[in-house]
Structures are given as structure tokens and as C-alpha cells.
N, C-alpha and C positions, 0 to 999 in steps of 0.2 A: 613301519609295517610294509609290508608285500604280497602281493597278491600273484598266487599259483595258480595256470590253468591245467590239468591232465588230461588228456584224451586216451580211453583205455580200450584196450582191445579184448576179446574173449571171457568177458563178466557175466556174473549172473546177475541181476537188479536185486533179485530178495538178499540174496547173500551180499552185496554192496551195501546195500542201504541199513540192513541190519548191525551190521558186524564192523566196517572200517570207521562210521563216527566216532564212539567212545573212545579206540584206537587214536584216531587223527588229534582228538581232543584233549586228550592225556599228552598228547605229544607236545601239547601248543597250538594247534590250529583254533581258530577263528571263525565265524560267519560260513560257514561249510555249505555249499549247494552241490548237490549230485543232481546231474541229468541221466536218463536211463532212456533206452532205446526199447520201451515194450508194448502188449499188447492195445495199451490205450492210445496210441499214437502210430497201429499199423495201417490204420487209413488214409494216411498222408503219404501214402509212397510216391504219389505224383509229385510230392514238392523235392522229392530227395536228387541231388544233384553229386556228382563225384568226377573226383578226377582220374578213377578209372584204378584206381587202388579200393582194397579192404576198408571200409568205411568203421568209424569208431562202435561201439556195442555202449557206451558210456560215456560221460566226462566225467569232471571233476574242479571244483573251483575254490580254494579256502585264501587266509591269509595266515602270514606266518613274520614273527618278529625280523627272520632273514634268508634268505632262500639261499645264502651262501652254500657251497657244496658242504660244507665242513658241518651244518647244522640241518642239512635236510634230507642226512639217511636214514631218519627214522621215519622220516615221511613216504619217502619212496620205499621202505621195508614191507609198511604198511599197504600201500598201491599196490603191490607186489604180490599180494596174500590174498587181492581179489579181481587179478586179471590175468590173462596168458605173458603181456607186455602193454605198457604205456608209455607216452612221452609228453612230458610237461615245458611248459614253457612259460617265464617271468612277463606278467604283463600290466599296464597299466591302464585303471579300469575306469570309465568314464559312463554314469547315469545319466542317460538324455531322457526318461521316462521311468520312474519310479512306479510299480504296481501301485495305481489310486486306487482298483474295483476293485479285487478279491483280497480280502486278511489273508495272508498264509500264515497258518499254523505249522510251529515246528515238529519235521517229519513228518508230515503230511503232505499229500499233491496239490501243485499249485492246480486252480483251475484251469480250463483251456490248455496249453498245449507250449512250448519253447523252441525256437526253432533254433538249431547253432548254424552259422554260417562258417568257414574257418578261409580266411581268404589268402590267397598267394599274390605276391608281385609279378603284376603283367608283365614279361617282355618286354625290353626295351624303355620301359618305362622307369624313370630316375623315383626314387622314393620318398623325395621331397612333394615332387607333385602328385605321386598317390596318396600320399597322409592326407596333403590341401585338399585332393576332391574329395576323400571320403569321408574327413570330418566335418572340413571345414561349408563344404557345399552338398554332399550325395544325402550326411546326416536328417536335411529340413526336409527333403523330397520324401526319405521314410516315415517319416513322422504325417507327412501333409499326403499321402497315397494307402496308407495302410491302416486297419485295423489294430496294431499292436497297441498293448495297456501296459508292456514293460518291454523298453531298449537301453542295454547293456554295449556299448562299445569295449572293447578290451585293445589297444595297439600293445604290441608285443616288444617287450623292452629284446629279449634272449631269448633260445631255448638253452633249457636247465640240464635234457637229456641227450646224449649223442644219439646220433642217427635222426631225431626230429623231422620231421616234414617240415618245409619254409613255409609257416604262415606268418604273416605280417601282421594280423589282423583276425582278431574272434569276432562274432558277434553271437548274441541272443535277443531274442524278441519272444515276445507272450501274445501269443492272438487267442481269439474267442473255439471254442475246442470247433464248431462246423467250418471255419476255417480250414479244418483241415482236407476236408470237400469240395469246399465251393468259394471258386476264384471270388465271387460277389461281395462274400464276407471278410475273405483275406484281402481286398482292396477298399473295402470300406465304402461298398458302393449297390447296398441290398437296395434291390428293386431299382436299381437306374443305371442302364445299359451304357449310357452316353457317359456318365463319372467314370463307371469300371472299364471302359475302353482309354477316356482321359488320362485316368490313374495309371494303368495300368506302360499305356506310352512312357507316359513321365519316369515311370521307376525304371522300364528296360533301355530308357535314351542315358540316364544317369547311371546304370550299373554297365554300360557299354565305356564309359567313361575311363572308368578304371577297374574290371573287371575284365580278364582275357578269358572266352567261351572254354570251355573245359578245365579250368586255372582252381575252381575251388569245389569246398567237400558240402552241402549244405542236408540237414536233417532234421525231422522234429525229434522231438522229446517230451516225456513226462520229467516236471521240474519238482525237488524237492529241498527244502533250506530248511538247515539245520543253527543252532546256537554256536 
């Protein structure tokens, strides 16, 4: 099995979440999650980071017995029928943090909020030693500074579509939805000034690390997982 990431541009959320499951699922898709870029997640505009491009309106995440070109036109037929354009990209997907609080129910919103990350290769930097710090070391600094109840790494094996943006690297994370307001809660540090300045060093010393300032797309989202 394989897992597809999409990043879609120009979608509607009702018309997505509606309409492309049964589609994707008849096809063969799997474990489906769509994230959507809507009203419940317009109060996070301060988290939103970009590299100065059209930022995605959507994602897209399922798995598929093979993502070969030869077997994945009906997936992309599908993408197709609820976006202007997307581009997907083969990646492998690693749980540092399984949602313990909230059951999500299928097609229903996850509680709290998903933030994606979509990261690029710094300059200059060899892509041996970016994997090393960002899984192997930047991964425990997210875990031990933040709030989040579910992290998803994804290292990206290929992109699947031509033209693709060079990311190397998804992420997703689930913080508590006032997160989306107040640094306090998105570093895990309500009511104590001295943690949330702590934390908050800790995470920009290690995303300095391997992150080049303008180099990635970051966004919330309402998260929804399907069968």
C-alpha cells in the first residue's frame, strides 16, 4: 500500500467532502482524510506562513494499492471534478502522536483544528542532513514545546504530478481549536510566561535548523477522516 498526498487548489469544502469520498472509494482508496481551508479555521490567519505563492484552498490524503501512473487515473479524474488544479505527491507517512482525546467520527470534524506544514529544502543544505534533523532530532522538540494531540510526519518519497512544488516534507498536527488565537495554548504553556517564552525559543532555535525563512507553506485547517 501507498499513501497520496494532494494539495488542491480552487475547491469548495461542502462540494469536496460531499461528493469526492464515494468516488475515491469505489476507485480503491482507503483511510481518506480531507483537510479544508474554511470558516472554522479563519481565525488563525496569524499562523498562516507562505512562500509567496497561492496557498492550497484544500488537501487531500488517502492510500492506494499503487500509485503507479498506470493505476492512478481515476484518482486524479476524480481530484479533478473538485478543484481548479492539484498536485499530489507519493509520501511516506510516519505517526509520532496518534489522536488519544477526541474519537473522530467518520465524516465528521476532527475537534480543535490541523495545521499542515509543507516544507522545502533549504539552500544549500544536502538532504541527508535535513531528513537527520527533522526527524531524527527537530521531531522530540515538537512534541516537548507544543500543544498538539496528533503529529503526522509524511517524508515525501516523489511528486506523482508534473509541475509540483518541491516539498520534501508534509506535516500535520491537531492543537486544541483556542490555539488558534493564543500563542499560550499553542505552546503548551497556559498561564506561565517563563514556559511559553522557553518553548517557544526551543521550537524557533530547531526550525532555524532546517528550515530556510520564506522556504515553506504553513496553514490551519478543519480535519475530516473518512473509511
Amino acid at each position: 500500500m501507498e499513501k497520496i498526498f494532494c494539495a488542491l487548489w480552487g475547491s469548495e469544502p461542502e462540494k469536496l467532502l460531499a461528493g469526492a469520498v464515494p468516488k475515491l472509494v469505489a476507485a480503491g482508496a482507503t483511510s481518506i482524510r480531507i483537510n479544508v481551508r474554511d470558516e472554522a479555521v479563519a481565525a488563525g490567519a496569524g499562523l498562516i506562513q507562505s512562500r509567496g505563492e497561492l496557498l492550497p484552498s484544500a488537501a487531500m490524503q488517502f492510500w492506494v494499492p499503487s500509485s503507479n501512473a498506470i493505476f492512478r487515473d481515476a484518482f486524479d479524474a476524480i481530484i479533478n471534478e473538485y478543484c481548479d488544479h492539484f498536485y499530489s505527491w507519493l509520501v511516506a507517512e510516519s505517526q509520532i502522536i496518534k489522536n488519544p482525546q477526541y474519537p473522530v467520527a467518520t465524516g465528521k470534524r476532527t475537534d480543535g483544528f490541523a495545521q499542515i506544514a509543507l516544507l522545502t529544502l533549504p539552500p544549500g543544505m544536502d538532504w541527508q542532513a535535513w531528513r537527520a534533523v527533522w526527524r531524527d532530532y527537530h521531531t522530540q522538540v515538537a512534541i516537548d514545546t507544543q500543544s498538539n494531540f496528533e503529529y503526522v510526519q509524511n517524508l515525501v518519497v516523489e511528486p506523482l504530478t508534473k509541475g509540483a512544488p518541491p516539498y520534501v516534507g508534509i506535516v500535520e498536527e491537531c492543537f486544541p481549536i483556542e490555539a488558534l488565537t493564543d500563542p499560550l495554548v499553542f505552546f503548551d504553556a497556559v498561564g506561565d510566561q517563563e514556559k511559553f517564552d522557553r518553548n517557544l525559543a526551543t521550537m524557533m532555535e530547531s526550525c532555524a535548523r532546517f528550515i530556510a525563512p520564506g522556504s515553506i507553506d504553513v496553514f490551519p485547517t478543519s480535519q475530516y477522516d473518512f473509511a
